[in-house]
C-alpha positions as CSV (number, residue, x, y, z in Angstrom):
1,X,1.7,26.0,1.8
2,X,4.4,25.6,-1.4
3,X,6.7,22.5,-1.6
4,X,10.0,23.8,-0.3
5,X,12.5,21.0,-0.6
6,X,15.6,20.0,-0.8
7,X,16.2,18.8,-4.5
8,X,17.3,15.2,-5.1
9,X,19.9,16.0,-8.0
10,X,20.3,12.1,-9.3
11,X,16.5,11.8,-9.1
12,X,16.4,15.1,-11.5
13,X,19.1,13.2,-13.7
14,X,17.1,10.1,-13.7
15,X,13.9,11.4,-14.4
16,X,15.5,13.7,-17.3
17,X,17.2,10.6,-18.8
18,X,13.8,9.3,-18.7
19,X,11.5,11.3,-20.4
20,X,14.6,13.5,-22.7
21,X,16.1,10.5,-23.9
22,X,12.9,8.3,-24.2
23,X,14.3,5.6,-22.1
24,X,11.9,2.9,-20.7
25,X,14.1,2.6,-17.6
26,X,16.9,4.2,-15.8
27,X,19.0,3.4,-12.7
28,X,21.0,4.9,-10.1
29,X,23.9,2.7,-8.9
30,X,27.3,2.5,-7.0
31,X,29.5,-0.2,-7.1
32,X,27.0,-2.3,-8.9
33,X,24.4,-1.8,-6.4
34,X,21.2,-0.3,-7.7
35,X,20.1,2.3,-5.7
36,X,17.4,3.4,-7.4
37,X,15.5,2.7,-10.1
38,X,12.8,4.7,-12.0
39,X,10.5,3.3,-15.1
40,X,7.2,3.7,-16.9
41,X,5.2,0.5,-15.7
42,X,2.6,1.8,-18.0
43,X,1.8,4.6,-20.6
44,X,0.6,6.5,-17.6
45,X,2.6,4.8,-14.3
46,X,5.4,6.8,-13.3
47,X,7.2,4.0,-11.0
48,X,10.6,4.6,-8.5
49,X,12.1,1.8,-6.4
50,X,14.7,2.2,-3.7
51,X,16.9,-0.7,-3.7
52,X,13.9,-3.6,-3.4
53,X,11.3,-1.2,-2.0
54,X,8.7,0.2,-4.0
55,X,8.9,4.1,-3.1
56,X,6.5,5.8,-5.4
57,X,3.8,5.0,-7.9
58,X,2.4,7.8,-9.7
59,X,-0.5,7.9,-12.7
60,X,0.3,10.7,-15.0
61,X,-3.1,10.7,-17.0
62,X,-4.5,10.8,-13.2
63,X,-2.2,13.3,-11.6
64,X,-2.3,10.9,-8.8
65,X,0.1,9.5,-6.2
66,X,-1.2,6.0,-6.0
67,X,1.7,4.6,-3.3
68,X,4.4,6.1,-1.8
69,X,6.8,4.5,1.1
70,X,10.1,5.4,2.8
71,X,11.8,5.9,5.9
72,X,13.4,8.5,6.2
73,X,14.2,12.4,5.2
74,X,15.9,12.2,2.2
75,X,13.4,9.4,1.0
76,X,11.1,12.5,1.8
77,X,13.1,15.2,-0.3
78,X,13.3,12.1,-2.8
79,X,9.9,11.8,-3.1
80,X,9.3,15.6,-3.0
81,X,11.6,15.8,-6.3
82,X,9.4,13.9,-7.9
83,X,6.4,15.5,-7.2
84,X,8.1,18.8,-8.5
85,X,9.2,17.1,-11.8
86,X,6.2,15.9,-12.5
87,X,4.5,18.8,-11.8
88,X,2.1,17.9,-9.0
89,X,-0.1,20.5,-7.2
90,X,2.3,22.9,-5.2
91,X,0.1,23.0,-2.5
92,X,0.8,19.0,-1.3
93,X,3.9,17.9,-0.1
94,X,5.5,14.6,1.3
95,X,6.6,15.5,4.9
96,X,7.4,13.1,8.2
97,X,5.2,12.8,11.3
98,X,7.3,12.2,14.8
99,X,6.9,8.6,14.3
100,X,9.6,9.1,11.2
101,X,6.6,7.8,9.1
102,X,6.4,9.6,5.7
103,X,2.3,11.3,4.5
104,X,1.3,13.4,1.9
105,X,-0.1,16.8,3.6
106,X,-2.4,18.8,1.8
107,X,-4.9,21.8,2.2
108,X,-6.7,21.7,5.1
109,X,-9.6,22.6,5.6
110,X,-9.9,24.6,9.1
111,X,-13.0,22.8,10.8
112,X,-11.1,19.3,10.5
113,X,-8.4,20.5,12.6
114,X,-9.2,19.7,16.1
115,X,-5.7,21.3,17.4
116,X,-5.9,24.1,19.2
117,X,-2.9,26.5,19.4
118,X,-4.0,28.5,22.3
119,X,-4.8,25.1,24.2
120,X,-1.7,23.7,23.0
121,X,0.5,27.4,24.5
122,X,-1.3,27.2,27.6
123,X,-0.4,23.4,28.5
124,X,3.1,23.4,27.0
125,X,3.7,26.9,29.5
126,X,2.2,24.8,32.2
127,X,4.8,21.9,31.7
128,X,1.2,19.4,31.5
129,X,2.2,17.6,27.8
130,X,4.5,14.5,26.8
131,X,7.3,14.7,24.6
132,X,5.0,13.0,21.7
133,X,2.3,15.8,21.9
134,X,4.9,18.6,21.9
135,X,6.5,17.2,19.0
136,X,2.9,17.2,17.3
137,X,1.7,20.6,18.8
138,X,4.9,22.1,17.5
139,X,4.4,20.3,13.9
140,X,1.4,21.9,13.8
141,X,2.5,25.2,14.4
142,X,5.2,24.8,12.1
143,X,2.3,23.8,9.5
144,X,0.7,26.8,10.3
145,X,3.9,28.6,10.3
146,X,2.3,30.4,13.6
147,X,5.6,29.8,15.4
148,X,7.2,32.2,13.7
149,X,4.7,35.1,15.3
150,X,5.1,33.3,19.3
151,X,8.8,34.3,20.2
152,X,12.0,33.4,20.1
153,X,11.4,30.8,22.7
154,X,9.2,29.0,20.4
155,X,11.1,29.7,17.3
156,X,13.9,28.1,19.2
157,X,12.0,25.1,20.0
158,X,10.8,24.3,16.8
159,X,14.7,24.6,15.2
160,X,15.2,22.6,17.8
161,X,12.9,19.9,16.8
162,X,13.6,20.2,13.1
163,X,17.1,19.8,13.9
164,X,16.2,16.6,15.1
165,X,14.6,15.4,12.2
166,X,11.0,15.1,14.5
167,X,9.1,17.8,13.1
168,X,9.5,18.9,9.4
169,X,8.7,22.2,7.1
């Protein structure tokens, strides 16, 4: 899996004004609101809030994300941007379970996985699953990216459910 997001320009701005211009703290605002807010808390804590909400705390000596939060997809792609700019591992990416609740998905190993796609086909054909475990059994295919070799039925579902904002890439 590689991080494909959609890129958070402001974020990029911020985070350039940051580190470029060797600001302790830059924000994002409109109409005297602030938006956003990113700073070093630390030598090595990376720190972004969204309006009062603490979105992201990450340890640069570490290479760790130590709290993230948000609600929504482009608190996702915001998140995402900042994982690219700082250069975290490609292979891990903030994405949004059906709940709309943001996690950090990594490399899997295999034997953890208790889904099942062939399971999952055989009870979705048979009409036998709610709308919650579609959404997940699709997710995971998506993950997988085994949709892509099932049909255009399933292709069309996922789009569907992407669409939708339920299941994500």
């Amino acid at each position: 899996m590689q991080r494909q997001t959609k890129t958070v320009k402001f974020i990029v701005n911020m985070y350039q004004d940051l580190t470029e211009n060797n600001k302790r703290k830059v924000i994002f605002e409109r109409n005297k609101i602030v938006i956003y807010s990113m700073w070093y808390r630390s030598v090595n804590e990376l720190v972004l809030q969204h309006f009062d909400e603490l979105t992201l705390i990450y340890n640069l000596k570490d290479k760790d994300v130590s709290h993230f939060a948000g609600y929504s997809v482009s608190d996702k792609n915001t998140l995402n941007t900042v994982l690219d700019l700082v250069g975290y591992d490609q292979n891990y990416m903030f994405r949004m379970n059906p709940y709309n609740e943001i996690y950090l998905d990594g490399p899997r190993n295999e034997i953890e996985s208790n889904f099942n796609d062939i399971d999952f086909i055989a009870a979705y054909e048979k009409g036998e699953l709610s709308e919650i475990e579609i959404i997940e059994g699709f997710q995971e295919l998506i993950n997988s990216e085994e949709v892509f070799k099932l049909g255009n039925d399933y292709i069309k579902k996922a789009n569907e459910l992407l669409r939708k904002g339920v299941c994500s890439r």
